[in-house]
C-alpha positions as CSV (number, residue, x, y, z in Angstrom):
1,X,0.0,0.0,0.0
2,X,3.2,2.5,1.2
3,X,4.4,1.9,-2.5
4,X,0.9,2.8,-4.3
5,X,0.6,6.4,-2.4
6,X,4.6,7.0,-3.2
7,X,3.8,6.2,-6.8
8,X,0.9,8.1,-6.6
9,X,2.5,11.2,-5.0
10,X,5.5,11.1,-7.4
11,X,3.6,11.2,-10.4
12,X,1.7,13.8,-8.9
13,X,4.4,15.8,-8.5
14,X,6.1,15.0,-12.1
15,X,2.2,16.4,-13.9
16,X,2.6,18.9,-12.0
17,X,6.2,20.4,-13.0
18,X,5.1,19.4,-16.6
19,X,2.2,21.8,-16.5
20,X,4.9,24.5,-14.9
21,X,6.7,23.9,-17.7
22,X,4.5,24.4,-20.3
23,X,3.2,27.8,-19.4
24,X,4.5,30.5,-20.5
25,X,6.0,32.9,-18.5
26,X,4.4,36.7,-18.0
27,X,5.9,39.5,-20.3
28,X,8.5,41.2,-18.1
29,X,11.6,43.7,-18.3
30,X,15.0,42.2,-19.8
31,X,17.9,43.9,-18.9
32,X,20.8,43.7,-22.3
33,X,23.8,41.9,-20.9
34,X,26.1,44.6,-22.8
35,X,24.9,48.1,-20.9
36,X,22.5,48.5,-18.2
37,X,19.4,48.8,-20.6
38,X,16.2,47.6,-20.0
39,X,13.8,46.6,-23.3
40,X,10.1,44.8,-22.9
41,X,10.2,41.2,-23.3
42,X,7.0,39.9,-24.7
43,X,7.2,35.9,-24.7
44,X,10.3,35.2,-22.3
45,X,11.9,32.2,-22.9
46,X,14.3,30.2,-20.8
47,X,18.1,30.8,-20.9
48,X,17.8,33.8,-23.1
49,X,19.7,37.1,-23.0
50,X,19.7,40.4,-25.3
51,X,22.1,43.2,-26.6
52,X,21.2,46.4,-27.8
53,X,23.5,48.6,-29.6
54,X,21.7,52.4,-29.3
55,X,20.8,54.7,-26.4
56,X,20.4,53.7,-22.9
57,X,18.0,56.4,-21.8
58,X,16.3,56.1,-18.0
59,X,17.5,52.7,-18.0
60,X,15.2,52.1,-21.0
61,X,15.8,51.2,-24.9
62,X,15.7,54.5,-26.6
63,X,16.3,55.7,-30.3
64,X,17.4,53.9,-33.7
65,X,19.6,50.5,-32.6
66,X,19.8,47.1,-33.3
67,X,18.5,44.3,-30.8
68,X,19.6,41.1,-30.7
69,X,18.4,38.2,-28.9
70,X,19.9,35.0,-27.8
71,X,18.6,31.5,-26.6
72,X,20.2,28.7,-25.3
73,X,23.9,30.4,-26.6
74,X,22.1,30.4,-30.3
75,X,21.4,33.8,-32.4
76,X,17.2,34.3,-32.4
77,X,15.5,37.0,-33.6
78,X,17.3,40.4,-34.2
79,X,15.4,43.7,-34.8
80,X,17.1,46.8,-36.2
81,X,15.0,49.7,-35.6
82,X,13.3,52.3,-33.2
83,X,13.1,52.5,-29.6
84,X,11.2,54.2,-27.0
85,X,10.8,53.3,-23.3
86,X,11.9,49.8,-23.7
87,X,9.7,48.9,-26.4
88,X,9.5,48.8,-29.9
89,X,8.0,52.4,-31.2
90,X,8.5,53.5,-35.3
91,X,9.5,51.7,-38.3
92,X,11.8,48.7,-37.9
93,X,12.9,45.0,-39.7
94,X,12.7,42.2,-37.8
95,X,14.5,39.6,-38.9
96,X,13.9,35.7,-37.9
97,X,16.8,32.8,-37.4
98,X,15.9,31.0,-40.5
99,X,16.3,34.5,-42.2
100,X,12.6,35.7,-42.6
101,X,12.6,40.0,-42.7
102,X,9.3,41.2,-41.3
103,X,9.1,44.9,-41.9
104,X,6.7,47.7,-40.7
105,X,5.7,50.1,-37.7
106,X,5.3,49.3,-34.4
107,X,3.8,51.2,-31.2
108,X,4.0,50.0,-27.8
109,X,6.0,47.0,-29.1
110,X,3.1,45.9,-31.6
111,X,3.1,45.5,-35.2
112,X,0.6,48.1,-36.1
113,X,1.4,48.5,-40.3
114,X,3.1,46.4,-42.4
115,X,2.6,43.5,-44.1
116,X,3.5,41.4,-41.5
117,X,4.9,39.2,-43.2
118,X,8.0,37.8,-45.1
119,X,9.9,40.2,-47.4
């Protein structure tokens, strides 16, 4: 019977790390690991870091720069364009891993014109 309510609580346990797991985390505040700057971070991912290579201003992404992201030591997505506040504000080209450019406006770090899609 001991054995049955171990199994039982270790399987338990194993569901519910799994469903941890598979829920994404909350958008949050990355700080670039090249200069104390801050940029909005909507779909953080595990064992990811940034750079940014334009104006720190208040601790926030600021201005024309290009922002590079990194997971798990690998080049992700990169987008060279305009900052304000830490988040994506004016025209700008993201550009995917696999080489995809996706080119338009964006306010309040959304996609607002633009085709949204390859170019």
């Amino acid at each position: 019977m001991n054995s049955v309510i171990v199994m039982a609580a270790a399987i338990l346990v194993a569901s519910q790390t799994a469903a941890q797991r598979e829920r994404p985390a909350p958008p949050d505040w990355i700080t670039t690991t090249n200069q104390p700057c801050k940029l909005w971070n909507p779909e953080p991912q595990p064992n990811e870091s940034v750079t940014w290579s334009g104006q720190c201003q208040n601790g926030l992404a600021t201005g024309k720069g290009i922002l590079k992201w990194t997971e798990d030591g690998k080049p992700a997505v990169e987008f060279d364009g305009q900052y304000k506040d830490g988040k994506r504000n004016g025209p700008g080209v993201m550009i995917t891993p696999d080489g995809d450019h996706f080119e338009g406006v964006w306010v309040d770090d959304k996609l607002v014109t633009g085709d949204g899609g390859a170019i």
